[in-house]
N, C-alpha and C positions, 0 to 999 in steps of 0.2 A: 645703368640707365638703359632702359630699352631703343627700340626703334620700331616706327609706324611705317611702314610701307604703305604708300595708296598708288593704286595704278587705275590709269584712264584707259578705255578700250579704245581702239582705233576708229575711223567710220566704217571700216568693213570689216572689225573685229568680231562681230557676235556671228557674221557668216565662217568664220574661219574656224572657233573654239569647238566646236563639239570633234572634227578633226584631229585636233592638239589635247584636247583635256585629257583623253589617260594619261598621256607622259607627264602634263604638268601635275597633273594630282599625285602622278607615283613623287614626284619631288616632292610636294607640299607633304606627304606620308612622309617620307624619309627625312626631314629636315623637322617633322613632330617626334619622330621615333627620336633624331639627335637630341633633343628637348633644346633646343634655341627656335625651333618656329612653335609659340602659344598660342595664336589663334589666327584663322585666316577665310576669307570667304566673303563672296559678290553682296553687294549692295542690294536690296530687295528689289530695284530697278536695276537689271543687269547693267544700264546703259548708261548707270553710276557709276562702275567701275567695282573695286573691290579692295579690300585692306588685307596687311597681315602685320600681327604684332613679334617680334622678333628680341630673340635677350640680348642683341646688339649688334651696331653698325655691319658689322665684320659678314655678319650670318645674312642677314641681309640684302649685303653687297652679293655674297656668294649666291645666293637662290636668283637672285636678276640673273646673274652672267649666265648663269646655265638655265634661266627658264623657256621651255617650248614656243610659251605664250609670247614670251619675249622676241626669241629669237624667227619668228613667225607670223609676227604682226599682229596677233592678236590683240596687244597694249600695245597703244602709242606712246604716251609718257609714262613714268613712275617719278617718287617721290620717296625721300625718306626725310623722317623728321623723329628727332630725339625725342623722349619722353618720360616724363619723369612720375611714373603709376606708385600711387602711395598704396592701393590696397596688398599691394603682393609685390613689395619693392626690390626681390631677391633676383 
């Protein structure tokens, strides 16, 4: 079963991100190269926040604890929530 990551920006998030984004992107790279992060990236309204789909809870929990964005206020909340994708259910 996968997991959905959605995280909400802060209210002085989107001042903050361009600061943080190399480091959070070099993760969101590394965590593609590991192949558990499948897809990831902002809302076409940045000030929607952004998703990543992850091959499970575990991988997930891991890229929070150590994200820039995280740890820097960029995102205020996050979310994860199971999912059950039938087209590519591996």
């Amino acid at each position: 079963m996968k997991t959905v990551m959605f995280y909400e920006v802060a209210p002085d998030g989107l001042g903050k991100d361009r600061t943080f984004f190399e480091a959070h992107r070099d993760r969101l790279d590394a965590f593609h190269v590991r192949g558990v992060l499948l897809l990831a990236g902002p809302f076409a309204d940045p000030t929607e926040g952004a998703l990543g789909v992850f091959k499970d809870r575990q991988s997930a929990e891991e890229f929070i604890q150590g994200d820039p964005f995280v740890a820097n206020g960029v995102v205020d909340k996050g979310r994860l929530v199971a999912w059950n994708e039938v087209l590519d259910p591996r």
